[in-house]
C-alpha positions in Angstrom: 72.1 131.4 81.2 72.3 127.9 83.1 75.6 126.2 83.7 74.2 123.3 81.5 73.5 125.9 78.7 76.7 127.5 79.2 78.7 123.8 78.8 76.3 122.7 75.8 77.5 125.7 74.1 81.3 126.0 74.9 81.6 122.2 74.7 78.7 120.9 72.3 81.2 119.3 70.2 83.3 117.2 73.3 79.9 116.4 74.8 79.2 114.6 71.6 82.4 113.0 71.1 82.9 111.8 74.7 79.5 110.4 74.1 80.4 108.2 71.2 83.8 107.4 73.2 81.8 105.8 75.9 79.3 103.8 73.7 82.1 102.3 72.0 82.7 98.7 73.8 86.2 97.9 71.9 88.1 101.2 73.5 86.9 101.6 77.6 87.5 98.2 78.7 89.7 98.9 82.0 87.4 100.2 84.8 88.9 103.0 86.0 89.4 105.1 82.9 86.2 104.3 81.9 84.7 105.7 85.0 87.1 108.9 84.5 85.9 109.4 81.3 82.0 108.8 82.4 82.9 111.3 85.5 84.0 114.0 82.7 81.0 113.9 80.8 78.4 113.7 83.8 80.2 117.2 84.5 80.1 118.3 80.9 76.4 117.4 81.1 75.3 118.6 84.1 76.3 122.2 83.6 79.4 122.1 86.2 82.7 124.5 86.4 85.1 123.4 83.8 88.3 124.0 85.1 91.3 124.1 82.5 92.7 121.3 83.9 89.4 118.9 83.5 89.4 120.6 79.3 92.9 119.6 79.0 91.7 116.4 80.3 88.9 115.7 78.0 91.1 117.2 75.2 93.6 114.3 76.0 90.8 111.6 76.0 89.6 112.6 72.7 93.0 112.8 71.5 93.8 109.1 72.4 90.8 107.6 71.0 91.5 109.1 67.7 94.9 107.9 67.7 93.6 104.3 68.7 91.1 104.7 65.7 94.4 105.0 63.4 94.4 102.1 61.1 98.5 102.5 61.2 98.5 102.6 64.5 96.2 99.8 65.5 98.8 97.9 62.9 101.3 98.8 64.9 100.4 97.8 67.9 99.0 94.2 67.4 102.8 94.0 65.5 104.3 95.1 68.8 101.6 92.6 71.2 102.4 89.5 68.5 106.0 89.9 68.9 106.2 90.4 72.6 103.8 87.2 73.3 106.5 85.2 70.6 109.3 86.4 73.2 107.8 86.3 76.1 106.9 82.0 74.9 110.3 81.5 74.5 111.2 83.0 77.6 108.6 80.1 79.1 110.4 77.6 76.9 113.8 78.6 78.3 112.0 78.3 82.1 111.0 74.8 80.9 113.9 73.6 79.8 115.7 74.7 83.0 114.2 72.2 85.3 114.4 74.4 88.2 112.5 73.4 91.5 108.5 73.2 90.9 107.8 76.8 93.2 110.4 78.5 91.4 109.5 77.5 87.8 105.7 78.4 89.0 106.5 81.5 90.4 108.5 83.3 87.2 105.2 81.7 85.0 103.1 83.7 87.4 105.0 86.5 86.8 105.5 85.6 83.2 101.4 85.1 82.3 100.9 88.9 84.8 103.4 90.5 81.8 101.4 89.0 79.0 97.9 90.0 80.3 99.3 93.7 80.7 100.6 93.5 76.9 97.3 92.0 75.5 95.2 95.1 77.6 97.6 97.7 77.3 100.0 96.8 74.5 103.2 98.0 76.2 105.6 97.2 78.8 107.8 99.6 81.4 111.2 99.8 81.2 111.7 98.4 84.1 109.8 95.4 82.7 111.5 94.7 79.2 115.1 94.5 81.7 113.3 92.5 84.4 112.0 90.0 81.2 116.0 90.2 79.7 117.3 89.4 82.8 115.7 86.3 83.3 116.3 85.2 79.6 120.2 85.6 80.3 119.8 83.8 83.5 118.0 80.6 81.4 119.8 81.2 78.8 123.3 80.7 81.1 121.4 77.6 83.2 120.7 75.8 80.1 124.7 76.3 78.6 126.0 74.9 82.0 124.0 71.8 81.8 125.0 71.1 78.3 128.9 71.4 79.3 127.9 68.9 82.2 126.3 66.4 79.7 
């Protein structure tokens, strides 16, 4: 028996869900991941040695497109992309306000409209992020109560 046979039989049923993972348009959009999951299926399909480590791989793809399929947790997550984009347009509105010197005010948007694209693709932020994002809300937060005692 061929490799290919040998893979269509042991893994029929990921062949055909990796498959219907990569026709689908709304869940592969970053590049990289999509080519991963196309570089597990061309070996899937062409009858090469699947190590335990690639079948835990698949597994794990398969396993994250179900759970972005979730109704709940699709819910979830547009809640959770919503309410950072309302924070993270107050933190603009706070920059704003500031008046701070043109590059500085353009360099925190830059960095500012960077965090919002990463929310909108991947709809979540690092630790290191979220602090980063707190940090500079105290800051304009602090600004903005010193000019008001001044006034």
């Amino acid at each position: 028996m061929s490799n290919i046979e040998h893979n269509k039989k042991k893994f029929g049923r990921r062949i055909e869900q990796l498959d219907h993972i990569l026709k689908d348009n709304t869940f592969l959009t970053d590049g990289s991941y999509r080519e991963f999951v196309v570089s597990m299926y061309k070996a899937l399909t062409s009858g090469r040695k699947i190590t335990p480590k690639m079948e835990s791989a698949i597994t794990k793809i398969v396993k994250s497109y179900a759970k972005t399929m979730n109704p709940e947790y699709r819910k979830e997550r547009l809640d959770y992309t919503e309410n950072t984009i309302s924070k993270l347009n107050m933190i603009k509105r706070r920059l704003d306000q500031c008046n701070y010197t043109r590059s500085y005010t353009a360099d925190k948007l830059w960095f500012l409209e960077s965090i919002e694209k990463q929310v909108y693709s991947r709809g979540s932020l690092s630790v290191k992020q979220r602090k980063a994002l707190n940090k500079m809300y105290l800051q304009f937060e602090k600004k903005l109560e010193k000019s008001e005692k001044k006034t």
